[in-house]
C-alpha positions, 0 to 999 in steps of 0.5 A: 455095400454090395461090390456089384452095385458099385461094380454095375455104377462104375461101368454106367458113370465109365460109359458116361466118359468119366475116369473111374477106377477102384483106388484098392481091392476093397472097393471102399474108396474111388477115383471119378475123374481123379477126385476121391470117393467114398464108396457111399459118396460114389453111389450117390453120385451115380443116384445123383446123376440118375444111374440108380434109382433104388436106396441102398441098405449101409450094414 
C-alpha cells in the first residue's frame, strides 16, 4: 500500500472528527475511533464514506 495514500486518508477521516492514528511505524494496522484497522480495511473505509475514489493496486 502506498504510505501517502493512507497518509492523505488519515488526514481527510481526522478533518471528519474521527480519532485516527497509525498503531505502529509500518502503517499496516489503525486506530479509527479505537477500533482496529487493517490497512486495506482503512482505505476502504475512506472509499466507503467517499474520500477516495480511485482503486488502489494491493502488490
Amino acid at each position: 500500500m502506498s504510505d501517502v495514500l493512507l497518509q492523505e486518508a488519515a488526514v481527510a477521516i481526522r478533518a471528519m472528527g474521527w480519532k485516527v492514528e497509525p498503531t505502529g511505524d509500518d502503517l499496516g494496522l489503525w486506530l479509527v475511533d479505537g477500533k482496529q484497522l487493517s490497512d486495506a480495511n482503512f482505505l476502504a473505509l475512506a472509499r466507503l464514506i467517499g474520500l477516495l475514489t480511485s482503486p488502489e493496486t494491493i502488490q
